[in-house]
C-alpha positions in Angstrom: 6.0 11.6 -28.9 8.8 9.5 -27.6 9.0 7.0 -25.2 9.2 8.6 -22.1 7.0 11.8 -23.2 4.4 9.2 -23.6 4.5 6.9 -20.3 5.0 10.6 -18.7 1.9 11.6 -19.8 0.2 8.6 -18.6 1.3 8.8 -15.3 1.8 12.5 -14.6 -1.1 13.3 -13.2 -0.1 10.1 -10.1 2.9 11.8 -9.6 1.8 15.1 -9.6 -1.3 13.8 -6.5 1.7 12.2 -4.7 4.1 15.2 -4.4 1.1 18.1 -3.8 0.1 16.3 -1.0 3.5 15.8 0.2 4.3 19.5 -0.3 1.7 22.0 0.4 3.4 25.0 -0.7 2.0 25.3 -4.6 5.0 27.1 -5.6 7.8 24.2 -3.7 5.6 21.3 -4.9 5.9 22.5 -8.6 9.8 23.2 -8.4 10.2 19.4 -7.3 8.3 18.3 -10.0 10.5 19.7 -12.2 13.5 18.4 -10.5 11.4 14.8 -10.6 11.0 15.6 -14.4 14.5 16.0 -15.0 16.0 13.3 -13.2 13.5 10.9 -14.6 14.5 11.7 -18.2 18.0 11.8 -17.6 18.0 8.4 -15.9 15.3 6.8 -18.4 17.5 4.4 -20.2 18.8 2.8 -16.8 15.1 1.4 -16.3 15.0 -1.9 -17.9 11.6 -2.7 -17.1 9.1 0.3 -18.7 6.0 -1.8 -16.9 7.7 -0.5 -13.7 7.8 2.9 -15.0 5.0 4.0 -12.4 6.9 3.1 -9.5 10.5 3.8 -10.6 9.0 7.6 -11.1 7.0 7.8 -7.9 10.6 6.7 -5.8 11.8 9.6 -7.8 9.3 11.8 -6.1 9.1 11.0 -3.0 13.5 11.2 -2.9 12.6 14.6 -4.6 10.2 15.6 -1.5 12.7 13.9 0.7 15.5 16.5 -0.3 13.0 19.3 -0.1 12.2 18.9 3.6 15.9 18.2 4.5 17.2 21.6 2.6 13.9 23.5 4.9 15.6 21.9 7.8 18.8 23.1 7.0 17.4 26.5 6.4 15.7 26.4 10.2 18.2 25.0 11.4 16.7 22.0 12.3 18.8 18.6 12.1 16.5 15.8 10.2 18.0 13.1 12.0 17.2 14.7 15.6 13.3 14.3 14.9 13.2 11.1 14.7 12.1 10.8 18.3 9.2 8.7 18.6 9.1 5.5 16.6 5.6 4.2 16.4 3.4 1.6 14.4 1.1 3.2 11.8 -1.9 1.7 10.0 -2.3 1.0 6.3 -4.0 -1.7 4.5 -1.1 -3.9 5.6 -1.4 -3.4 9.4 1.6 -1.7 11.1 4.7 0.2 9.7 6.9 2.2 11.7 7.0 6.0 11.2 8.0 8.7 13.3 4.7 11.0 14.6 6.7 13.3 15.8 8.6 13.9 12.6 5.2 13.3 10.5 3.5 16.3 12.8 6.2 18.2 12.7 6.4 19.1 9.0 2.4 19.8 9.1 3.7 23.1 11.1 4.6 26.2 9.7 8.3 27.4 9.4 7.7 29.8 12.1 6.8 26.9 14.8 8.9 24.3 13.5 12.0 26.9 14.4 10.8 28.0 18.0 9.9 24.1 18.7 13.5 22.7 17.4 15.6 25.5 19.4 13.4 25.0 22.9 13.0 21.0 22.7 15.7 19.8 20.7 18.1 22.8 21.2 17.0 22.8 24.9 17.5 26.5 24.9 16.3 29.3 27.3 14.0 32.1 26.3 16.1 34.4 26.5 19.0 33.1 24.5 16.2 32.3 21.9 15.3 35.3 21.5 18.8 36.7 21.3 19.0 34.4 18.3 16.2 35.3 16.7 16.5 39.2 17.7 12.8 39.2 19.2 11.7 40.3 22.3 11.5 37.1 25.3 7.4 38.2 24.9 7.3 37.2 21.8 9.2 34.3 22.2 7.0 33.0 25.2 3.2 34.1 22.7 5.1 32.0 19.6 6.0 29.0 21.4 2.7 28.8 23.1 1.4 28.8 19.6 3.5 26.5 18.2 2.5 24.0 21.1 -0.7 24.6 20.4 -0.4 24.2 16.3 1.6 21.2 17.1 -0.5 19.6 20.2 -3.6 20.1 17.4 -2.2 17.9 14.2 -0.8 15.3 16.4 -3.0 12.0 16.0 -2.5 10.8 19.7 -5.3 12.1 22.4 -5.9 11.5 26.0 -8.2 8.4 26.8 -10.3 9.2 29.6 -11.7 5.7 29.5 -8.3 3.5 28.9 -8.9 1.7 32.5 -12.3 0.4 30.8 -10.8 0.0 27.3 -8.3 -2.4 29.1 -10.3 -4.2 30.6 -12.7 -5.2 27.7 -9.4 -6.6 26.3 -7.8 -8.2 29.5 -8.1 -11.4 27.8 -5.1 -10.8 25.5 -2.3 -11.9 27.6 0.6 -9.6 28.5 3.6 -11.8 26.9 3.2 -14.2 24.0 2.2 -17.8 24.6 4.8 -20.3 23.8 3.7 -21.7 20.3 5.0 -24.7 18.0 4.0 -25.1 14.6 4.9 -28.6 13.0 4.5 -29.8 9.1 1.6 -31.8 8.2 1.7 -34.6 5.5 -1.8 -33.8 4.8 -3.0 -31.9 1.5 -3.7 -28.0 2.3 -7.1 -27.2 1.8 -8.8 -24.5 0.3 -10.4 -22.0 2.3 -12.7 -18.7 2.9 -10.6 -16.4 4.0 -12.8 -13.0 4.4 -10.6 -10.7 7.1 -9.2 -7.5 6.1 -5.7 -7.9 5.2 -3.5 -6.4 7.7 -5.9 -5.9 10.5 -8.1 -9.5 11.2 -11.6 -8.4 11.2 -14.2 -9.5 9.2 -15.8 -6.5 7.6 -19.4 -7.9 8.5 -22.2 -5.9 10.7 -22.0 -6.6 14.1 -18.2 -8.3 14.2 -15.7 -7.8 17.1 -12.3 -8.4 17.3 -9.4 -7.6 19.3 -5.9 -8.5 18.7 -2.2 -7.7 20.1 1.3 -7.5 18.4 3.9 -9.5 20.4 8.0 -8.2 20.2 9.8 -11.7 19.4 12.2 -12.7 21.4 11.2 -10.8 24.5 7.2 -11.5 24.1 5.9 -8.3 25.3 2.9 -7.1 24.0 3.8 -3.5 22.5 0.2 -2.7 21.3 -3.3 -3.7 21.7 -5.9 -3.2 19.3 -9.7 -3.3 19.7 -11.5 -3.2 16.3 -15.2 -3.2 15.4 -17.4 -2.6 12.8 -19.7 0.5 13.5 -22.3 0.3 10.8 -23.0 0.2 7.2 -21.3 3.1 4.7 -21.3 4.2 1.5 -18.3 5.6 -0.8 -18.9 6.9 -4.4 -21.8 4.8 -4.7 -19.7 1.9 -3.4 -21.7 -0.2 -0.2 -19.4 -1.4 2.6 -19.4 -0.9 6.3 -17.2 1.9 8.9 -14.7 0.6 11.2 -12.9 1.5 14.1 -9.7 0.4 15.1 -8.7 1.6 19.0 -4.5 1.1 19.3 -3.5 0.7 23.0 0.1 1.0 23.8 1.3 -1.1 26.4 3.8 1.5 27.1 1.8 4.6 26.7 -0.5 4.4 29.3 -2.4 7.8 28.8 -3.1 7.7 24.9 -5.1 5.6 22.8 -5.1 6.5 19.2 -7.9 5.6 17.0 -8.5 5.2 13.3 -11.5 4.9 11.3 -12.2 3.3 7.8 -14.9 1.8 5.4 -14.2 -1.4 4.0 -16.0 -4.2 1.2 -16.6 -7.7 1.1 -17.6 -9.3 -1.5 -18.4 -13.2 -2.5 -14.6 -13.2 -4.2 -12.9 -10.1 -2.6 -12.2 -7.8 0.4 -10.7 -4.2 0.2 -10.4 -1.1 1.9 -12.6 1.7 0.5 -11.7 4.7 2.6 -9.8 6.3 5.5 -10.7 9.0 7.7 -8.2 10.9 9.5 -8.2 14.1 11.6 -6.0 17.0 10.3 -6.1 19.5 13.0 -10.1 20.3 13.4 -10.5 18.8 9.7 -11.9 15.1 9.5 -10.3 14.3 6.2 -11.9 11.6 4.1 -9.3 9.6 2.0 -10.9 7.1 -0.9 -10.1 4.7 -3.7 -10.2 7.6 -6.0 -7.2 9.7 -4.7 -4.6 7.6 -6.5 -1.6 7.2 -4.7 -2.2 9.0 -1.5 -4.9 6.5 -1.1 -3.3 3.5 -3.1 0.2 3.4 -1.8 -1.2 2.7 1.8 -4.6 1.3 1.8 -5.2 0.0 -1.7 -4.6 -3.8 -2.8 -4.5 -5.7 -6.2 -5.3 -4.2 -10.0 -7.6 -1.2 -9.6 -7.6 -1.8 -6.2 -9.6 -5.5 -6.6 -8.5 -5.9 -3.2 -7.3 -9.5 -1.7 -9.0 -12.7 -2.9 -11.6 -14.5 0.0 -11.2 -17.8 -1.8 -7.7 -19.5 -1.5 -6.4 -22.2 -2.4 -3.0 -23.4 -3.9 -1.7 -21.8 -6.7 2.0 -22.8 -6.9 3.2 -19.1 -7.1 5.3 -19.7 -3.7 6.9 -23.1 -2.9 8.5 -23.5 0.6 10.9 -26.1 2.3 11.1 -25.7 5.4 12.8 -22.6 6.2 13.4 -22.0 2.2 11.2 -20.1 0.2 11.0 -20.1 -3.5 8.6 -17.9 -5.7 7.7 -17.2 -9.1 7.9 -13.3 -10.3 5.1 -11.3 -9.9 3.3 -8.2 -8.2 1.1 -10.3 -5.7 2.6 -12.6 -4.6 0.2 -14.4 -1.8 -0.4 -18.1 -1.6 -0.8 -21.4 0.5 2.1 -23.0 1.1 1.4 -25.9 3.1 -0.5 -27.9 6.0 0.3 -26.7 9.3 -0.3 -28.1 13.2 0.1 -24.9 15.4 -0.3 -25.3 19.1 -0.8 -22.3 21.1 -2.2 -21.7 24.5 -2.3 -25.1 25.1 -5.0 -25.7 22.2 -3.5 -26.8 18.7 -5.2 -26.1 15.4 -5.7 -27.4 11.9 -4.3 -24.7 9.4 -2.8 -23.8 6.0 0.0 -21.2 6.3 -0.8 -17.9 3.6 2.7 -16.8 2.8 3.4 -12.9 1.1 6.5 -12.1 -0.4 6.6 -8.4 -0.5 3.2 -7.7 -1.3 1.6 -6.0 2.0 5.1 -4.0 2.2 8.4 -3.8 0.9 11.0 -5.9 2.1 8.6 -7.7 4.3 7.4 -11.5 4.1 4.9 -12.8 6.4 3.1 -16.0 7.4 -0.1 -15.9 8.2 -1.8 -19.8 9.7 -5.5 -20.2 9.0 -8.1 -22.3 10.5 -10.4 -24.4 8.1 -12.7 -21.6 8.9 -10.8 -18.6 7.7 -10.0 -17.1 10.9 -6.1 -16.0 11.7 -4.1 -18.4 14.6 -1.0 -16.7 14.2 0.5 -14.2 12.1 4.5 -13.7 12.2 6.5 -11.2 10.1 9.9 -11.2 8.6 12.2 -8.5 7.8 14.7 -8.6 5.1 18.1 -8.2 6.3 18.5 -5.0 5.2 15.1 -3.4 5.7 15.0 0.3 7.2 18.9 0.0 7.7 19.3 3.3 6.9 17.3 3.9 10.0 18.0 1.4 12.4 22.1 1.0 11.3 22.7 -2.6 11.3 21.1 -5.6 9.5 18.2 -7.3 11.3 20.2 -10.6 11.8 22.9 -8.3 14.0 19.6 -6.8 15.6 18.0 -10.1 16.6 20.8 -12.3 16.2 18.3 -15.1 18.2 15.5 -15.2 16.1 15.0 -17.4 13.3 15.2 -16.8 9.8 14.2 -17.8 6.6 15.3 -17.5 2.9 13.2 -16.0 0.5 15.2 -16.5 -3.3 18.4 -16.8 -1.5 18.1 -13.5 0.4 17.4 -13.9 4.5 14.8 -12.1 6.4 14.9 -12.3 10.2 11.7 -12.9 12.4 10.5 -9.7 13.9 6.5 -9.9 15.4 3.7 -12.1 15.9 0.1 -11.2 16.5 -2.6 -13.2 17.7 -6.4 -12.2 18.0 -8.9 -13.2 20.8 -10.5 -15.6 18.6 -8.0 -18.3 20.3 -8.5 -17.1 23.9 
């Protein structure tokens, strides 16, 4: 067995999880893999480093599934590019990333739907003309697209909040726009602290903890979404003990949905992680854990065999920063304290040590994240790299925001993009 054939075999049964669920169509998912296969062997001696074999083949697959859907667009006559309608902040163990719901539903629909769908809404098309295209009768043009609103209105994640007046108000303490902040340098030593929130989301996975938070648009200060979070009771996955959250996302803008997410997280003395997800698929609660490799890992899952982020920090040296430059060592995690920190917010000012990842809750991404001596999040900011999603969004984030501050991160410039703050400082 040669190289490849033999760190193949040792991931193949990763990528093989990643593309099925992808690709629900046994017959499709197995022709990709092939294609995945091939273009992995013939591009083998480009990779230089074989310990990133994993991920170099799993970018493989999901281009792979990305070409799939495009050619079934193509074949319904449905424009990619034209679905990507609805740009919205999604959960994973690091918090928020944008996706597109609309496109995301979408592709859970059969061809048969997604074609009556694109040619009414996208193709704003009459009924009749429809059905002159498809060479059906207008009856059955009217029966398909009430079942494809249907099919479409059941897999999408977003659902009317009867009780959103009373879900605002138990969070009226978050302000509407971002309190004016400073955050100055300390000459003191950083200290060492117990940092037990779940990474991405604030909370402290304990019984009976309460939290709400909102993300803040810099440089306008609106608050896009609000987020009430809580920890419903004690759980239990593969043996494993932890306790169920919920997580209730308000948009500011969308004032007749709330969407809500549930999942079962661990702490330990040395470690918190995420343990499960639970999402509704149509009238199917679907129970995501640990043990579903990537589907699970890529999004939720944290550190070697999903360890999960260390509760004790303290300075390790991995990340040095001056000022607005950032150095780091090389490697995967990269997450440490990287100095003393005096921020004043809401007229109050606290006594922290600011956490600093470099690509470790998502690609491309850097984030600071100020600690009180007793663990709890003051403010959290993010940074984009200059180039991140450009493919999406066109230009670099410094022609984007040209305003907002930046930093260097091994020469390369991200550009500040959000803050969130919780109710722990209110």
């Amino acid at each position: 067995m040669d190289e490849f054939e033999a760190l193949l075999a040792a991931e193949q049964g990763a990528v093989e999880r990643f593309v099925k669920f992808h690709i629900q169509s046994r017959e499709d998912a197995e022709d990709v893999l092939q294609e995945v296969y091939l273009t992995a062997y013939r591009n083998f001696s480009q990779l230089k480093n074989r310990d990133s074999f994993k991920a170099w083949l799993i970018s493989i697959a999901r281009n792979k599934c990305n070409d799939y859907f495009r050619k079934r667009a193509v074949q319904l006559e449905i424009p990619i590019e034209e679905l990507e309608e609805k740009e919205v902040r999604s959960d994973s163990r690091y918090g928020i990333t944008e996706v597109s719901l609309v496109r995301e539903t979408f592709e859970l629909l059969g061809d048969k739907d997604k074609q009556i769908l694109y040619l009414y809404f996208w193709k704003e098309l009459p009924q009749a003309e429809i059905a002159k295209r498809l060479n059906i009768p207008v009856g059955t043009v009217k029966s398909r697209l009430y079942t494809a609103k249907q099919n479409f209105k059941s897999q999408y994640p977003y659902h009317k909040a009867d009780d959103q007046k009373g879900e605002r108000e138990k969070m009226k303490q978050l302000p509407e726009r971002m309190p004016e902040y400073r955050i100055e340098k300390s000459d003191k030593e950083s200290f060492s602290v117990k940092w037990e929130e779940l990474m991405g989301w604030f909370l402290v996975p304990k019984p009976g903890e309460k939290l709400s938070w909102g993300m803040y648009d810099c440089p306008s200060g609106k608050c896009d979404n609000i987020y009430q979070m809580e920890v419903t009771g004690k759980a239990k996955v593969h043996g494993i003990e932890g306790v169920e959250l919920t997580a209730k996302e308000i948009p500011c803008t969308e004032k007749d949905h709330v969407l809500e997410r549930v999942f079962v997280a661990q702490l330990t003395d040395t470690h918190c992680r995420y343990l499960a997800t639970i999402r509704n698929d149509g009238d199917v609660r679907n129970y995501i854990t640990f043990l579903d490799g990537d589907e699970f890992m890529s999004n939720w899952g944290f550190g070697e065999n999903n360890c999960g982020s260390e509760t004790n920090l303290s300075v390790k040296g991995d990340i040095q920063r001056d000022g607005s430059v950032i150095t780091s060592k090389k490697k995967d995690f990269l997450l440490d304290i990287v100095g003393r920190y005096t921020v004043t917010i809401a007229g109050k000012s606290y006594d922290t040590v600011c956490v600093m990842d470099i690509e470790t809750y998502n690609p491309n991404v850097v984030s600071e994240q100020y600690l009180d001596k007793s663990g709890r999040t003051i403010l959290w900011r993010r940074f984009n790299r200059d180039d991140w999603a450009i493919d999406h969004y066109k230009k670099t984030w410094s022609e984007l925001l040209p305003e907002n501050e930046r930093i260097t991160v091994n020469g390369v410039t991200y550009v500040h993009w959000y803050d969130c703050v919780t109710d722990y400082i209110f």
